[in-house]
C-alpha positions in Angstrom: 0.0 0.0 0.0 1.2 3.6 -0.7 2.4 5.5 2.1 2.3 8.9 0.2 0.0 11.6 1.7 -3.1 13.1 -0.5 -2.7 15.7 -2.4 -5.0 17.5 -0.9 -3.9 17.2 2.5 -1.3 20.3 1.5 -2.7 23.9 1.1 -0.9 26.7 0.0 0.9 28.4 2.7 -0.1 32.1 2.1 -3.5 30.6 3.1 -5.5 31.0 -0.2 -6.4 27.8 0.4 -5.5 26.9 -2.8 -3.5 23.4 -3.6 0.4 23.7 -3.7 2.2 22.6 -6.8 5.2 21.5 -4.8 3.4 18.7 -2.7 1.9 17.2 -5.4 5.6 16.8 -7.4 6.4 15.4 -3.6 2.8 12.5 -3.8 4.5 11.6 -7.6 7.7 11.3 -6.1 6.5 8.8 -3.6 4.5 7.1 -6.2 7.6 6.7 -8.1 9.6 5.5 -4.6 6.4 2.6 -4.8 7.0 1.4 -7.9 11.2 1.5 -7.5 9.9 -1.1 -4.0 7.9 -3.0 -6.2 10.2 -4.1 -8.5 10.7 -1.4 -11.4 14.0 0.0 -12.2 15.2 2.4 -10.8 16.4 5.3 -13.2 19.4 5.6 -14.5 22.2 8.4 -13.4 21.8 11.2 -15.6 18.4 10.5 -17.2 15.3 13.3 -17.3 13.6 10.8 -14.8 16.4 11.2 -12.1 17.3 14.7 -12.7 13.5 15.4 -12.1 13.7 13.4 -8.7 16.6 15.4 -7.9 14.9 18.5 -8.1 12.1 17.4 -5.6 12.2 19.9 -2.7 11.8 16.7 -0.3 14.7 15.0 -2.0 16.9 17.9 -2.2 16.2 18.3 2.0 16.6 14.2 2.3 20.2 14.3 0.5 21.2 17.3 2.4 20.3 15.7 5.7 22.3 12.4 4.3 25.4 14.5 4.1 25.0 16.4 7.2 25.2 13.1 9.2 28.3 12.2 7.2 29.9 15.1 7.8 28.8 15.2 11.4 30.0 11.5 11.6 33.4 12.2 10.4 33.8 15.2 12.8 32.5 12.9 16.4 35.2 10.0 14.7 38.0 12.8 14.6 37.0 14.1 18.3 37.0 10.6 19.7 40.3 10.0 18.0 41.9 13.0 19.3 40.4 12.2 22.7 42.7 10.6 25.3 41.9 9.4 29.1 43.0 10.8 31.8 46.5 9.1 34.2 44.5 8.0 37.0 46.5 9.4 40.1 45.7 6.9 43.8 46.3 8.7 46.7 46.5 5.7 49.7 46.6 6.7 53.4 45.7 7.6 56.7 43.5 10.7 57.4 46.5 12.9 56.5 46.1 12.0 53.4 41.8 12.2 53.7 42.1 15.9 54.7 41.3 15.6 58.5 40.9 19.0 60.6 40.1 20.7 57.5 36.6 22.2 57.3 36.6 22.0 53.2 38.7 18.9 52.9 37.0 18.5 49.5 38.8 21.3 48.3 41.4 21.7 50.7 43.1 18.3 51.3 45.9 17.1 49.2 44.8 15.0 46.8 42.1 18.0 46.0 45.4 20.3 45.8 47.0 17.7 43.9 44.2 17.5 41.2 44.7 21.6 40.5 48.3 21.2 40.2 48.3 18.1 37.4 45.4 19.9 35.5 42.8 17.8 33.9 45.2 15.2 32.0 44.7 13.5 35.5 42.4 12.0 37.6 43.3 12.4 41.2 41.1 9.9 44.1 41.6 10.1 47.4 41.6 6.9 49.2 42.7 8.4 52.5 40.9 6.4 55.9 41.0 7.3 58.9 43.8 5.8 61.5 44.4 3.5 58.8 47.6 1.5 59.4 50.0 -0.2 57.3 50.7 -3.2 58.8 48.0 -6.0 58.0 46.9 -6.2 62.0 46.0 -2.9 62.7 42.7 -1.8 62.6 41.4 0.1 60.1 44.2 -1.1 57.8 45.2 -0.7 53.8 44.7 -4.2 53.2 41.6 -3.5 53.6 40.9 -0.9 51.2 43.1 -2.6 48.1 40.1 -3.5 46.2 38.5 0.2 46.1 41.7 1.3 45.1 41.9 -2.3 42.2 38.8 -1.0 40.7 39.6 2.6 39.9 42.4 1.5 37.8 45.2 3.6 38.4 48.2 4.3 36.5 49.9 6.0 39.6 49.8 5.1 43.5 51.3 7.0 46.1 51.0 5.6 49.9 51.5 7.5 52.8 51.1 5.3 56.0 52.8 4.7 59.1 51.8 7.5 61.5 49.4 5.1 63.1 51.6 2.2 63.0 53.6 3.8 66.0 50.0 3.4 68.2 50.4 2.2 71.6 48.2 1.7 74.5 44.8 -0.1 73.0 45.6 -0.1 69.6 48.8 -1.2 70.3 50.1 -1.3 66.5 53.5 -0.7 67.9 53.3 -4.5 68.7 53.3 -6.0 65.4 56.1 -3.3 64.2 58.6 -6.3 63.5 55.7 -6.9 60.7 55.9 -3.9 59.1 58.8 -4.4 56.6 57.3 -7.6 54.9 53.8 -6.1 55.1 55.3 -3.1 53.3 56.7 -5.4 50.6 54.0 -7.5 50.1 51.5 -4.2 49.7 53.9 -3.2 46.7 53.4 -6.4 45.5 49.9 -6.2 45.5 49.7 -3.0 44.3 52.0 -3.7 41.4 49.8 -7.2 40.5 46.8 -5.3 39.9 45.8 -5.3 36.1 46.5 -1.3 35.5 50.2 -2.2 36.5 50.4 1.0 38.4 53.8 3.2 38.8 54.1 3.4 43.2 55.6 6.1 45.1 56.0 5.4 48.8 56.3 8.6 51.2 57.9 9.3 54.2 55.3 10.4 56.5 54.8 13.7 57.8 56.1 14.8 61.1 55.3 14.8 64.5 56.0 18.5 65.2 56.0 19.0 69.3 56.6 22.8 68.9 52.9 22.8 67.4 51.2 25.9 70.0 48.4 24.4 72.2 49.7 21.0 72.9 47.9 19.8 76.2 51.3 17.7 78.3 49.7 14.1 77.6 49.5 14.9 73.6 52.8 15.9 73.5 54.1 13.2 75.5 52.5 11.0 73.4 54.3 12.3 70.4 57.6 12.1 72.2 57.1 8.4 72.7 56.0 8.0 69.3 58.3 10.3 67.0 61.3 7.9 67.4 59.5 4.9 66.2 57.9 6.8 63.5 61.6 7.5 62.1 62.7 4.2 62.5 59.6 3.1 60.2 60.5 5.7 57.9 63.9 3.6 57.7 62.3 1.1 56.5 60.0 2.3 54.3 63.0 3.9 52.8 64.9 0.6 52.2 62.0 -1.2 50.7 61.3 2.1 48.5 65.1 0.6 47.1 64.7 -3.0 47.4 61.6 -2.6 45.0 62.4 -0.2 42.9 59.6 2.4 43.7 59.6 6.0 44.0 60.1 7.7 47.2 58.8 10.8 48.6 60.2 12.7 51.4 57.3 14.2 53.5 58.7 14.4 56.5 61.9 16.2 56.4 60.5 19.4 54.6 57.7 19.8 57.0 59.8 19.0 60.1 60.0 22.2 62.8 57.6 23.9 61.2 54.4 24.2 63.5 53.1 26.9 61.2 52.3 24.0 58.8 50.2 22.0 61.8 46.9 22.2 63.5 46.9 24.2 66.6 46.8 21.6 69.7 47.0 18.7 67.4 50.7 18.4 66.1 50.6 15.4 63.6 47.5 16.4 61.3 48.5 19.5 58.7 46.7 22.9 58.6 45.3 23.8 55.1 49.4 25.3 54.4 50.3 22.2 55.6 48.6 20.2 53.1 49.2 22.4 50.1 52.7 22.0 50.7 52.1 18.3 50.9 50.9 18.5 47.6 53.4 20.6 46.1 56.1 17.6 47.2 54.2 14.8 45.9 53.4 17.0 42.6 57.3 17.7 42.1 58.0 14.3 42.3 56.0 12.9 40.1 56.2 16.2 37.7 60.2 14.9 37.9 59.5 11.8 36.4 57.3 13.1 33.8 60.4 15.0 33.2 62.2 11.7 33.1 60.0 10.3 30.1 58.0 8.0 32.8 54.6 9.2 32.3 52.6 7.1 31.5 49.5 7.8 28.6 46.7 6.6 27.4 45.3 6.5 23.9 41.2 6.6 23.1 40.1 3.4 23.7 41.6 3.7 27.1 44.9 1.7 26.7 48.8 2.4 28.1 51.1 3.5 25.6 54.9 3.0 26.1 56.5 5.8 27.6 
């Protein structure tokens, strides 16, 4: 059955009510389209029959539609081409690294700082927990946060841990410290197993800074039992940084005597100056081995390309 409309469906649009000539050489053109379906030939290139089809208004719109998506096609193909994913950037740690004492840590904490500084060729996430330890016994711990960190699919991870592994009293992490080295090889390990076969950059952690104003006396004797142990994990963090070939970031040593950078009457957590400069660190570092022809890329479809 036809699916061409009347002729005199169409009036004339200056409202004379009169027929227009132009949908009627629209109803033969479909007539024509029925009998093509049906079997008939189809005109030949270059005969009076096609060149009269051509000059049908609705044609003319159909074939300029037709090359509009091509052209429109060819343009989204380019874009996607030209279009490459961002370096996925893991930030794993304690709540130094979550942004705790900070009233915008969204904005203010460092992997937030971090994201501003790389500029939107990266994606920075923040996988920071609270009191998060290193060593596999403490409570909260890493371990427990690997497969969160698996499933983003970085191409970059930087840890920062070890200010709660110095815990006594009832967490008493400080127990299981002769753990810590083989816990810290076996979480480069994992780290370096997962499918994105993420670069790893492990930090020295910040400082325990005991000239912080406001320190009530059993805070800061706290921190004067714990600062020692803190630099002899840094020791070893140091040595397995070697043993496994990862990068290494010094966070400690920069931010060291300098209360200016810490929360008032706290002493270990940063102030927002504090965790800027935090980022700036971790952003040299790995800016330095962009530098180095280590950066890793990604094409369109979402895959590493060599360095």
């Amino acid at each position: 059955m036809a699916l061409y409309p009347p002729p005199y469906a169409y009036h004339n649009a200056r409202g004379g009510g009169g027929v227009d000539a132009a949908p009627l050489r629209n109803a033969r053109f479909f007539r024509r389209l029925d009998r093509t379906r049906a079997g008939s030939p189809a005109p030949e290139a270059g005969s009076v029959k096609l060149e009269k089809t051509m000059r049908s208004p609705m044609c003319r719109i159909a074939a300029a539609a037709a090359l509009l998506c091509v052209a429109a096609s060819a343009v989204s193909a380019s874009d996607g081409a030209e279009q490459k994913q961002p370096i996925r950037v893991a930030c794993v740690g304690d709540s130094i690294t979550y942004g705790a004492r900070l009233s915008d840590r969204e904005n203010d904490s460092y992997p937030a700082v971090l994201q501003r500084l790389l500029g939107p060729d990266y994606q920075v996430a923040n996988f920071g927990v609270g009191g998060c330890t290193l060593i596999r016994k403490g409570k909260p711990t890493v371990w427990n946060q690997l497969e969160k960190v698996r499933a983003f699919k970085p191409d970059m991870v930087v840890v920062s841990l070890g200010t709660n592994d110095t815990c006594g009293g009832e967490r008493d992490c400080w127990a299981h410290q002769a753990e810590f080295p083989q816990d810290c090889r076996d979480l480069v390990d994992a780290l370096r197993a997962f499918p994105s076969k993420p670069r790893i950059w492990l930090c020295a952690p910040t400082p325990m800074v005991l000239e912080t104003p406001g320190l009530s006396s059993s805070r800061e004797e706290d921190l004067e039992q714990r600062r020692p142990r803190l630099f002899a994990l840094i020791a070893v963090i140091r040595r397995v940084s070697q043993e496994k070939q990862a990068g290494y970031i010094d966070l400690n040593t920069p931010l060291a005597d300098r209360p200016e950078l810490f929360t008032e009457t706290d002493g270990v957590h940063p102030n927002m100056a504090g965790y800027r400069t935090i980022a700036e660190l971790v952003f040299a570092e790995l800016r330095k081995s962009a530098a180095n022809g280590e950066k890793p890329a990604r094409d369109a479809k979402g895959e590493l390309t060599p360095s």
